[in-house]
DOGUDO-60143 format. One record per residue (C-alpha): residue in one letter; y negated, x negated, z. Coordinates in steps of 0.5 Angstrom, whole numbers, always signed. Example, Ala and Ser with C-alpha at 12.3 -4.5 7.8 and 13.67 -1.06 7.14 Angstrom:
<sites>
site code: A v: +9 u: -25 w: +16 $
site code: S v: +2 u: -27 w: +14 $
</sites>
This chain:
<sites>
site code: X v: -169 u: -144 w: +174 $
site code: X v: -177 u: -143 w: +173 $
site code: X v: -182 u: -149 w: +176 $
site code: X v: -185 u: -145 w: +181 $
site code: X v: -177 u: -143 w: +183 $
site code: X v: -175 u: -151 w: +183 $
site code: X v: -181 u: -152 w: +188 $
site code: X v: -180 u: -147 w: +193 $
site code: X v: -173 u: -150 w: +193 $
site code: X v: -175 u: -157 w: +194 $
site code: X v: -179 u: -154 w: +201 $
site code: X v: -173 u: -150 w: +203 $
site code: X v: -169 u: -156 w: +203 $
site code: X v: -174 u: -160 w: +207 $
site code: X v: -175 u: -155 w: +213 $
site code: X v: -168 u: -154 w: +213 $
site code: X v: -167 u: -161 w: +214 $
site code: X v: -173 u: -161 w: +219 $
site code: X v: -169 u: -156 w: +223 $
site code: X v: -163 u: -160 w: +224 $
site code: X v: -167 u: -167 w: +225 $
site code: X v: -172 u: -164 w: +231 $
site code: X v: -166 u: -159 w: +234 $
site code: X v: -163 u: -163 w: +240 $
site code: X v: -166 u: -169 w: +243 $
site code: X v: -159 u: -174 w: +245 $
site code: X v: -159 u: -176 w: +252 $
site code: X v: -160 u: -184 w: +253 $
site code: X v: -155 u: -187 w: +258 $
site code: X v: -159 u: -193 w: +260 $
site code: X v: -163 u: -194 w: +266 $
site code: X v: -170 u: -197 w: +264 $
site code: X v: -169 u: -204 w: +262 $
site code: X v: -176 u: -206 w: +266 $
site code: X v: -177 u: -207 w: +274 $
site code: X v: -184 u: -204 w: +273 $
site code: X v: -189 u: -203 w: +279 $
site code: X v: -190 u: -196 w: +283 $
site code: X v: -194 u: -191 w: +279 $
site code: X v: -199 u: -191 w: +284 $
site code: X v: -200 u: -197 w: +285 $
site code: X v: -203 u: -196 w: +278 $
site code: X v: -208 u: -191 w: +278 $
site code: X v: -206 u: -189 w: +285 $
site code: X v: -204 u: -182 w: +283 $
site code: X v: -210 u: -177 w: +279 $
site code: X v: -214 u: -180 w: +276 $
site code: X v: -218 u: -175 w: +274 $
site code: X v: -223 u: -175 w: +266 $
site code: X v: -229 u: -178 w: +267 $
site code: X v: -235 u: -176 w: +262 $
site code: X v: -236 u: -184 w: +260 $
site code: X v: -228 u: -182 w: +257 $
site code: X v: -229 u: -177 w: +254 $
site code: X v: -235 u: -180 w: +250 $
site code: X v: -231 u: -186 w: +249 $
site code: X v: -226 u: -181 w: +245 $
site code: X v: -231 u: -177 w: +241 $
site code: X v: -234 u: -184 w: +238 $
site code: X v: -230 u: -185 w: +231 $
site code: X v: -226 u: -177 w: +232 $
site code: X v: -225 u: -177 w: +224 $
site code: X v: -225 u: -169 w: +222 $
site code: X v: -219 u: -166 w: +221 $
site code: X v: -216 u: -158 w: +221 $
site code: X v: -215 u: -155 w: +226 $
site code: X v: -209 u: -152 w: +229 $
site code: X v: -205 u: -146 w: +230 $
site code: X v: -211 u: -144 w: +235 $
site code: X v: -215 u: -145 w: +230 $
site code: X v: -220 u: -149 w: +234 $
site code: X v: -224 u: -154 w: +230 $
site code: X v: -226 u: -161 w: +232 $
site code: X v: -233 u: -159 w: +230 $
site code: X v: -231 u: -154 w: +235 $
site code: X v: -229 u: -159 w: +241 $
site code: X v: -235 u: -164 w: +240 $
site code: X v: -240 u: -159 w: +241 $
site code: X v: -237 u: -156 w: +246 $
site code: X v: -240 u: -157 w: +254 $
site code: X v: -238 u: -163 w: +257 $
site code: X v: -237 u: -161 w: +263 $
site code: X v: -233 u: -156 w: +261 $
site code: X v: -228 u: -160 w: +258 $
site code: X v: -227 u: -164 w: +264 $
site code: X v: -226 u: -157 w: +268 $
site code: X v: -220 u: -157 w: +263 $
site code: X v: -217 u: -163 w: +262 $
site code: X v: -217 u: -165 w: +270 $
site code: X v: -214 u: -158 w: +271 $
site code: X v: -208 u: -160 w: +266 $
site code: X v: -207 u: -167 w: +268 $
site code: X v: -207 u: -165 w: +275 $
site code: X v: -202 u: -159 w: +274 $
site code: X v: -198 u: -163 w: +269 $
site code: X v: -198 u: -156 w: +265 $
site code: X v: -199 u: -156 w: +258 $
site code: X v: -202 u: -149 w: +256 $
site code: X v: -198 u: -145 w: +251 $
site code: X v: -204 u: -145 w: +246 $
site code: X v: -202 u: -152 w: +245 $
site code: X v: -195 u: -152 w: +245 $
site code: X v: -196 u: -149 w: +238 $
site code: X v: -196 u: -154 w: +232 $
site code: X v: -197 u: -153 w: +225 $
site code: X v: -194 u: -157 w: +218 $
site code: X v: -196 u: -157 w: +212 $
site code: X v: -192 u: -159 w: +207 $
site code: X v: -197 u: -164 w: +202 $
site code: X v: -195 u: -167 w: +195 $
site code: X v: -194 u: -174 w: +195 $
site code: X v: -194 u: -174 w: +188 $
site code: X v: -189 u: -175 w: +182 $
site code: X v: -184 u: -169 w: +181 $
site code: X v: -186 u: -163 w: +186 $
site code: X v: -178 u: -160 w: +185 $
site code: X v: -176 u: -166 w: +189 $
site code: X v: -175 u: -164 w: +196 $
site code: X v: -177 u: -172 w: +198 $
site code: X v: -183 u: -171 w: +194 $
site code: X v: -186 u: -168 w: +200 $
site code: X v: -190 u: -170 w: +206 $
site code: X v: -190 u: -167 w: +213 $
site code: X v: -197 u: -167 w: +216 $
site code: X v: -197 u: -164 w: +223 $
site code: X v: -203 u: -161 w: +225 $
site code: X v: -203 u: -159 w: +233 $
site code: X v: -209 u: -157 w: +237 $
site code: X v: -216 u: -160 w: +237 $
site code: X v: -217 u: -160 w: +244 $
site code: X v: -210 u: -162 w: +245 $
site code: X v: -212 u: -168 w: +241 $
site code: X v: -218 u: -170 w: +244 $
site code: X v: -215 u: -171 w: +251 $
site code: X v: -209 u: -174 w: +247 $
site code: X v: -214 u: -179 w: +245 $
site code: X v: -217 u: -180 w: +253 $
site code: X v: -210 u: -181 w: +255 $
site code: X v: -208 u: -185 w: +249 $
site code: X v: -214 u: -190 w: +252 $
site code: X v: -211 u: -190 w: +258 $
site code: X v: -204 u: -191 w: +256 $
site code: X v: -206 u: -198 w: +251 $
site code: X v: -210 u: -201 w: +259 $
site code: X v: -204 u: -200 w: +262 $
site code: X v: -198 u: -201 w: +258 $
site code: X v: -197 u: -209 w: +255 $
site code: X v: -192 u: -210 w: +249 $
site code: X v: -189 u: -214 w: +246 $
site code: X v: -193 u: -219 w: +242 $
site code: X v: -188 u: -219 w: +237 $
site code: X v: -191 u: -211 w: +236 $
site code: X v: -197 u: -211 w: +232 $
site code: X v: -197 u: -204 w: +229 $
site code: X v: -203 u: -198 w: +232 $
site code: X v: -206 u: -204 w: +236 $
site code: X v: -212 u: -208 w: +236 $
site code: X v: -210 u: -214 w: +232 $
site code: X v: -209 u: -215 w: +224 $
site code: X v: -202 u: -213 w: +224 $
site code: X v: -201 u: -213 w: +217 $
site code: X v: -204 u: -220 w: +216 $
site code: X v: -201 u: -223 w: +222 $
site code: X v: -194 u: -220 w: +220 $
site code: X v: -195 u: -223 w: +214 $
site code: X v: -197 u: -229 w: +216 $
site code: X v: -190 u: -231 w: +221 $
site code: X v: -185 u: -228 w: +215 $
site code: X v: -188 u: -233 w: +210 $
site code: X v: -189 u: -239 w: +216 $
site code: X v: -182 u: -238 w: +217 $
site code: X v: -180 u: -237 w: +210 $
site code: X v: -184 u: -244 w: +208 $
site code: X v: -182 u: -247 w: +216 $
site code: X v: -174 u: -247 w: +213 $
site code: X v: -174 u: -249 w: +207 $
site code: X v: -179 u: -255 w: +208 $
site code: X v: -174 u: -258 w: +213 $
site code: X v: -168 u: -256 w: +209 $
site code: X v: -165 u: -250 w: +214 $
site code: X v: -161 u: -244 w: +211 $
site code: X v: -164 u: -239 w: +215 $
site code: X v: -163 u: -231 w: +214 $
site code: X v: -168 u: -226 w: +215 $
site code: X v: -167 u: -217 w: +214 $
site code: X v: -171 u: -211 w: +213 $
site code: X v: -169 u: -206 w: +217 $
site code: X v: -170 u: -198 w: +215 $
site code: X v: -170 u: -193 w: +220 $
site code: X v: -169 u: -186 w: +217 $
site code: X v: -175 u: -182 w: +220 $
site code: X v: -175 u: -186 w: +225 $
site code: X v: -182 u: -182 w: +228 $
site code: X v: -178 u: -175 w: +228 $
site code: X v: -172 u: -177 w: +231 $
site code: X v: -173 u: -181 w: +237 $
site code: X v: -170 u: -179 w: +243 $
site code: X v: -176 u: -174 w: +249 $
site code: X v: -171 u: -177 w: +254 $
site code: X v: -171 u: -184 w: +251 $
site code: X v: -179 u: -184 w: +251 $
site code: X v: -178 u: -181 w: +258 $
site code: X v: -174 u: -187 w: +260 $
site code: X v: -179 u: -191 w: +256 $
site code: X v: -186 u: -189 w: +261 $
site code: X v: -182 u: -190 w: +267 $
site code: X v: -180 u: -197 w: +264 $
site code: X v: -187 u: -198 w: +264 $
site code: X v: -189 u: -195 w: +270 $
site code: X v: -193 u: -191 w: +267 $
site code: X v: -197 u: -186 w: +273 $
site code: X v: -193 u: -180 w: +275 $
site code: X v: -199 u: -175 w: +273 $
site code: X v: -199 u: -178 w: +266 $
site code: X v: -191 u: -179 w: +265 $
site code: X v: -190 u: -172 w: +268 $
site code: X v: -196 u: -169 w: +263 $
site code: X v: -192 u: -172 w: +257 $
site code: X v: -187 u: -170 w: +258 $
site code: X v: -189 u: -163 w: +259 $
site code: X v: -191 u: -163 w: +252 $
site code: X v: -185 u: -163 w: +249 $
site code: X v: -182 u: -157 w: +253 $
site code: X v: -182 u: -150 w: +249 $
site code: X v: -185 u: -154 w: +243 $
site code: X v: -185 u: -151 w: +236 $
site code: X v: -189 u: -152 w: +230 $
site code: X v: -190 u: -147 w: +223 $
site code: X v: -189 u: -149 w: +216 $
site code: X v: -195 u: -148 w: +211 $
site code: X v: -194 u: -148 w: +204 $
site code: X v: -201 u: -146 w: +200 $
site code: X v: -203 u: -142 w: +206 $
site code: X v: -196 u: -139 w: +207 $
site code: X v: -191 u: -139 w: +213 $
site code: X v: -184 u: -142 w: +210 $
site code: X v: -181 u: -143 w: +215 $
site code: X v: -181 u: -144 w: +224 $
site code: X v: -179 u: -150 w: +227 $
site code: X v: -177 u: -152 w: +236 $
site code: X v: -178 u: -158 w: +236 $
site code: X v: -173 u: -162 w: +240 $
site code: X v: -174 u: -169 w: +239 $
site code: X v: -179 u: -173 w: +235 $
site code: X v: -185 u: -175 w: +236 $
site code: X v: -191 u: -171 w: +233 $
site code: X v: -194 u: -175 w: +226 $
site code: X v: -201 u: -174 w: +227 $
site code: X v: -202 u: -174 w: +234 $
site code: X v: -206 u: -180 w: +239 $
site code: X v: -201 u: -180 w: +243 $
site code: X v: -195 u: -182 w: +239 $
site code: X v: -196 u: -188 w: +236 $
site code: X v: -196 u: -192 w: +243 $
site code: X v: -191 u: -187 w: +246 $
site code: X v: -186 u: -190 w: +239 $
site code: X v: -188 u: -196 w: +240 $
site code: X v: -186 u: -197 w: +248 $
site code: X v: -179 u: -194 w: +246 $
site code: X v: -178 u: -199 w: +240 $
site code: X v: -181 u: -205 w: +244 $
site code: X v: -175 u: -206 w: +248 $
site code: X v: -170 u: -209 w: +242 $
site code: X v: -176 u: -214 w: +242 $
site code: X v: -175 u: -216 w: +248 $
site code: X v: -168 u: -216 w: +248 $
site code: X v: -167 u: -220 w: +241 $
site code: X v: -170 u: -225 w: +245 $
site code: X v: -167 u: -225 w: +251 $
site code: X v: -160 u: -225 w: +248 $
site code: X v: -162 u: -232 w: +244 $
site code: X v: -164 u: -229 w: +238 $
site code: X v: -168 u: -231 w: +232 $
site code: X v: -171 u: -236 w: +229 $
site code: X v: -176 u: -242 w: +229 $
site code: X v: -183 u: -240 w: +225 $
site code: X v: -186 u: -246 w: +227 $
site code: X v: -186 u: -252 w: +229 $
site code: X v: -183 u: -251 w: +237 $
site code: X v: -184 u: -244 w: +237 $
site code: X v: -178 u: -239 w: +236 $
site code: X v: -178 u: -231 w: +234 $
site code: X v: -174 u: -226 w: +234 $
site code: X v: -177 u: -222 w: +229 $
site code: X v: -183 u: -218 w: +228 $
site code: X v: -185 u: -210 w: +228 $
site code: X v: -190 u: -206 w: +226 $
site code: X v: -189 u: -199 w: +229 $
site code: X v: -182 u: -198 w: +225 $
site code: X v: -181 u: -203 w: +220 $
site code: X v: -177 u: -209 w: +223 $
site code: X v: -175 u: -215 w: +220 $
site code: X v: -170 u: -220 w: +225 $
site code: X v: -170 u: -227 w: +223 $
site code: X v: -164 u: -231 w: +224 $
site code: X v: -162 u: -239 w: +223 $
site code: X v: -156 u: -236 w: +219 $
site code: X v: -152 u: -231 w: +217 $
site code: X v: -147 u: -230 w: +223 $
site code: X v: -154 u: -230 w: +228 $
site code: X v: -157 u: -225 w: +223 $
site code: X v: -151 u: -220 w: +223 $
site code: X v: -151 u: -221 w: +231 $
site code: X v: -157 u: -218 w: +232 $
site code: X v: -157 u: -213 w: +227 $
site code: X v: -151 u: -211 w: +230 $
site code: X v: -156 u: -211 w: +237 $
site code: X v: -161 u: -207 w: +233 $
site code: X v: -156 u: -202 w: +230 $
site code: X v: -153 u: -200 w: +237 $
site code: X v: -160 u: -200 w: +240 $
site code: X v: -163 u: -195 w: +235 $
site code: X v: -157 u: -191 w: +236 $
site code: X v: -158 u: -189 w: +243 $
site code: X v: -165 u: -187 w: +241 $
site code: X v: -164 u: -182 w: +237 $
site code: X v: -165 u: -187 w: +231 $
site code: X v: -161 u: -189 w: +225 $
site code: X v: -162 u: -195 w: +220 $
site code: X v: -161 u: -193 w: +213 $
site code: X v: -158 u: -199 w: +210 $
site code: X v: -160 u: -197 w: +202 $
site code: X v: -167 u: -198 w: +205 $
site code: X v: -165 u: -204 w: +208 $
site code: X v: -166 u: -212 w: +205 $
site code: X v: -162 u: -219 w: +207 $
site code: X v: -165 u: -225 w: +205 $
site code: X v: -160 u: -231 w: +207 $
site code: X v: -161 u: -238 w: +204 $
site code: X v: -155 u: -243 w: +205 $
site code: X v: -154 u: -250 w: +202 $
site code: X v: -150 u: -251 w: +196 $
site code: X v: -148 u: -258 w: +194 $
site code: X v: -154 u: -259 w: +199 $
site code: X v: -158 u: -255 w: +196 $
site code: X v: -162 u: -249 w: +200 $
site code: X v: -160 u: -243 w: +195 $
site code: X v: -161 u: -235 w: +196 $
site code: X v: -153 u: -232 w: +198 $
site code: X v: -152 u: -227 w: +193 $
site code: X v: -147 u: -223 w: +197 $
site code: X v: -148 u: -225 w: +204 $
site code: X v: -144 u: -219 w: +206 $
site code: X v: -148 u: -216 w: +212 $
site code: X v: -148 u: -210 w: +215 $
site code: X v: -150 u: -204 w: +219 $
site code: X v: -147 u: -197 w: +221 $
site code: X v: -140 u: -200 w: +217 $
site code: X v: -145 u: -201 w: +210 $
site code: X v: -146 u: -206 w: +206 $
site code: X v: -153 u: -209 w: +206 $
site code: X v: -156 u: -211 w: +199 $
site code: X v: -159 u: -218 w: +199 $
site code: X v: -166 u: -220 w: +196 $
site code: X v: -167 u: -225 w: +189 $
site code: X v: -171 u: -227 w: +184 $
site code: X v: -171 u: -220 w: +181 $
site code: X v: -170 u: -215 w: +187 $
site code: X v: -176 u: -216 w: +192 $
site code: X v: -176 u: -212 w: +198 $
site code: X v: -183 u: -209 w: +201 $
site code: X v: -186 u: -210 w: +206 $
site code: X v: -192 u: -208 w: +209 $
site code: X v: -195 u: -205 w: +201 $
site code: X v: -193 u: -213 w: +199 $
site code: X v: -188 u: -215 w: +195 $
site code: X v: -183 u: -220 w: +199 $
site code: X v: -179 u: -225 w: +194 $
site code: X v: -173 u: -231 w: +196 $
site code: X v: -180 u: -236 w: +196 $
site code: X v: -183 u: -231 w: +200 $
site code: X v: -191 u: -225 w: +199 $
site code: X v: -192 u: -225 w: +193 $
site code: X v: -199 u: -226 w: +190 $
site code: X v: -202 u: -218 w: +190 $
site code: X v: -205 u: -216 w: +183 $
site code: X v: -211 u: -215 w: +183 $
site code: X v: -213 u: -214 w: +176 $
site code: X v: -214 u: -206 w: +178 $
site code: X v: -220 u: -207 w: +182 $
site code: X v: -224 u: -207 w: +175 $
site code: X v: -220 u: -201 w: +172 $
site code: X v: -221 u: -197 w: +178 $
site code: X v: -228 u: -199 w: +178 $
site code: X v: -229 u: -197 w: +170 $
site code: X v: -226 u: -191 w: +172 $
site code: X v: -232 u: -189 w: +178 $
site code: X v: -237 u: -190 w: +172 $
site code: X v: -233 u: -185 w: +167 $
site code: X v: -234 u: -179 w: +173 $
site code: X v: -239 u: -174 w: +173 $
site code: X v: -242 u: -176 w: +181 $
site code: X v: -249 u: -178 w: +183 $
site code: X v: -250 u: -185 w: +184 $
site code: X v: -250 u: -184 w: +192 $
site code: X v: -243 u: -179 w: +191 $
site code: X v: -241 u: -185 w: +187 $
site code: X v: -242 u: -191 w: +193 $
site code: X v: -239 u: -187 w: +197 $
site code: X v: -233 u: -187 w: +194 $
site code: X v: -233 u: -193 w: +193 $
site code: X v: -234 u: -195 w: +199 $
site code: X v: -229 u: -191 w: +203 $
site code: X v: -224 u: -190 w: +199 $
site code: X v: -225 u: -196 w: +193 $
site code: X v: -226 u: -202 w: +198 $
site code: X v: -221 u: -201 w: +203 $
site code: X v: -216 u: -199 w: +198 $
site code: X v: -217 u: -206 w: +196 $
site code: X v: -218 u: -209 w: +203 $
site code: X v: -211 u: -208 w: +204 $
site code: X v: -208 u: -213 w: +198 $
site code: X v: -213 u: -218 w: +201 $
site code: X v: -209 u: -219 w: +207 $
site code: X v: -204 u: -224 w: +205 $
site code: X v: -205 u: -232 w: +205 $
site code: X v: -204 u: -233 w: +198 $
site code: X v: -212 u: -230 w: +196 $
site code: X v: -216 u: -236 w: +194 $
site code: X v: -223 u: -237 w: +195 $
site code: X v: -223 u: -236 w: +187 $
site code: X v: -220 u: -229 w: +188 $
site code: X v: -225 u: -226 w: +193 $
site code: X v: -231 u: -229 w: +189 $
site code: X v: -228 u: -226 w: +183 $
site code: X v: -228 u: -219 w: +187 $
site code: X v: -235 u: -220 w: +189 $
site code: X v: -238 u: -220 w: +182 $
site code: X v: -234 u: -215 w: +179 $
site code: X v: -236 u: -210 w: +185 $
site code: X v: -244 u: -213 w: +185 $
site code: X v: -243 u: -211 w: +178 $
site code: X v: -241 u: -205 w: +179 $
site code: X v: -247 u: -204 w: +184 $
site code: X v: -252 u: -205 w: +180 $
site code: X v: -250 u: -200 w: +175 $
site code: X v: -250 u: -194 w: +180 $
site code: X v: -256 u: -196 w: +183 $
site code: X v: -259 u: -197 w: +176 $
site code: X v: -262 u: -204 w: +177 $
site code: X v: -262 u: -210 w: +172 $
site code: X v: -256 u: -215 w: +172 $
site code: X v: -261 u: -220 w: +173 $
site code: X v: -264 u: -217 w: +180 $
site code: X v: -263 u: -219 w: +187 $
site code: X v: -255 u: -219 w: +189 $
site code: X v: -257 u: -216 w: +195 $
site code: X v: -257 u: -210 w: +196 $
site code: X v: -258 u: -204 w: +201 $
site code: X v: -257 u: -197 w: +200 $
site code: X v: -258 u: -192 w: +205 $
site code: X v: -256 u: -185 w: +204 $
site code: X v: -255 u: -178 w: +208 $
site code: X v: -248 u: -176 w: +209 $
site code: X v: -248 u: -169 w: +206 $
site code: X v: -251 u: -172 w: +199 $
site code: X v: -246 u: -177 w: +199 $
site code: X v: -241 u: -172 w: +200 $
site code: X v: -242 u: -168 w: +194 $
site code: X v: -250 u: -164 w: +197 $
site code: X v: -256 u: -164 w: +194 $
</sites>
């Protein structure tokens, strides 16, 4: 089979496993779980789009492609304000969700590695640009209205991964330093995101009292919805989108994260979890879809992970217990030691436990039986050396650095194992740098401004 035939295989097996995962939405048999407030009693029924919204949302709207109606985001930001406002209140008020907007587009990006494997693939879904933006007001509007749980910490306003981060391994050193056995699991959710139940996050609005022109809107938008995969400019294929949220979306982030919230709350109200700290218990800890469950043995970890299983299941979800982890520490000629085969389990499968040799990811680090690993740092330099090997001007070259360069190693930085000597050390690598993409002698001021046009910096002249 030729490499070109092997690819366009790879992408037939995942439009067809898109099908099959969007195709039917599964019912959720449960009332909503919260006694929430009227809806009226939020906002006291249409609240219309004000202007002040709608330039609260243009502010920071990164460029992205446009949809199916081709209409850009150039487009939407250019266009008259009162215009948009006409729209969008009509929309609301109606709850009706035009047909140009029900329409969605997929293109399928390599995420790197052997393009003849179908898992090798991304779905990115691009849906309309003036649908965005509103989506972006609502979103606003949902995030005043709707308060998760503070276990939650992911697509919300604090440094998730880091707080994360910090309770895991809070836990992890709290245990050890009073001689517990303790137990904690990584669980996996098999695309989570695309398969979440529509009836579920209908339950999940009236749950949070959430108005009825806004729940009656979103659900609208999962009616008669369809999406288009492109391949190199190529339709390869057409999709009814009956479950899942949209990727890519303002919406979505907040929509799952009220479905998942619940488990959360219902961890802890069954007497799940674990002390972190001194005087203070968790039940465990979520961004977005990636859960860890703490317990203080084996038999509490294994309840709430049955708890978990059966939750997910009426969501529409599923755990992937290849993916998952456990970590269990329990005393052995009263020594705190990891169980080697602690025999937990999730959908009838056995969970693979942590050691020494096999950590499990977290977050982008690497979580051992001691805890977060320490993050490698010695690739700042390299990446650094190779920006200067490229054929940019200076300011093409700060920019790169500064948009792609830094918050990459932003990220690695966010883990309480940095010491003051590493963020030092980072510092005269990066000064260094500076000064010779400005041009400057080593023996010039550290500090340094630079001012550029976009356009330059993006490759103008």
């Amino acid at each position: 089979m030729s490499s070109s035939a092997a690819i366009q295989r790879a992408l037939n097996v995942n439009v067809k496993k898109f099908k099959q995962a969007r195709a039917v939405s599964p019912p959720d048999p449960e009332e909503p779980s919260r006694s929430a407030p009227p809806t009226s009693a939020v906002f006291g029924g249409f609240d219309a789009v004000t202007l002040e919204e709608l330039k609260t949302a243009k502010a920071r709207w990164p460029r992205s492609a446009p949809g199916m109606d081709g209409v850009t985001v150039g487009m939407v930001m250019a266009a008259p304000e009162e215009a948009l406002l006409t729209l969008y209140n009509m929309v609301l008020s109606t709850a009706y969700h035009p047909t140009e907007w029900r329409a969605m587009k997929i293109v399928m990006v390599p995420k790197g590695g052997n393009r003849e494997d179908p898992a090798n693939w991304r779905p990115i879904t691009i849906g309309s640009a003036l649908q965005r933006f509103l989506h972006r007001v609502l979103n606003n509007r949902l995030r005043r209205i709707v308060h998760l749980n503070n276990d939650q910490r992911g697509f919300v306003q604090v440094d998730g991964t880091l707080a994360n981060t910090l309770i895991l391994q809070s836990f992890l050193d709290h245990s050890s330093a009073k001689r517990r056995q303790h137990a904690l699991a990584s669980l996996d959710l098999r695309k989570a995101f695309d398969s979440v139940s529509h009836h579920s996050i209908a339950r999940a609005l009236s749950s949070f009292g959430v108005p009825a022109y806004l729940a009656d809107y979103v659900r609208a938008t999962f009616r008669d919805a369809s999406t288009t995969v492109f391949v190199a400019g190529r339709v390869v294929g057409s999709v009814e989108v009956r479950r899942g949220v949209r990727q890519g979306n303002p919406l979505s982030p907040m929509l799952f994260n009220m479905v998942v919230d619940e488990l959360l709350d219902l961890l802890r109200a069954r007497g799940f979890g674990a002390e972190v700290a001194a005087g203070e218990q968790c039940p465990g800890m979520a961004f977005a879809d990636d859960f860890v469950l703490l317990a203080d043995n084996r038999q509490d970890l294994q309840g709430a992970l049955d708890v978990s299983e059966t939750f997910f299941q009426r969501r529409g979800m599923s755990l992937n217990p290849s993916k998952s982890r456990v970590l269990v520490k329990r005393k052995y000629g009263g020594v705190l030691l990891p169980d080697r085969d602690p025999g937990l389990r999730v959908c009838r499968s056995v969970i693979l436990a942590v050691d020494d040799m096999n950590p499990f990811k977290y977050l982008g680090f690497l979580v051992g039986t001691s805890g977060v690993t320490r993050p490698c740092l010695s690739n700042y330099p390299v990446w650094m050396s190779r920006l200067m090997t490229l054929p940019l001007k200076p300011l093409q070259r700060m920019n790169l650095l500064r948009t792609h360069l830094l918050p990459r190693l932003f990220h690695g930085l966010q883990n309480n194992k940095i010491s003051a000597a590493n963020l030092k050390s980072i510092d005269r690598v990066t000064r260094h740098y500076v000064k010779r993409i400005a041009h400057n002698r080593a023996s010039c001021r550290h500090t340094l401004h630079v001012s550029f046009p976009d356009s330059e910096a993006a490759g103008g002249g």
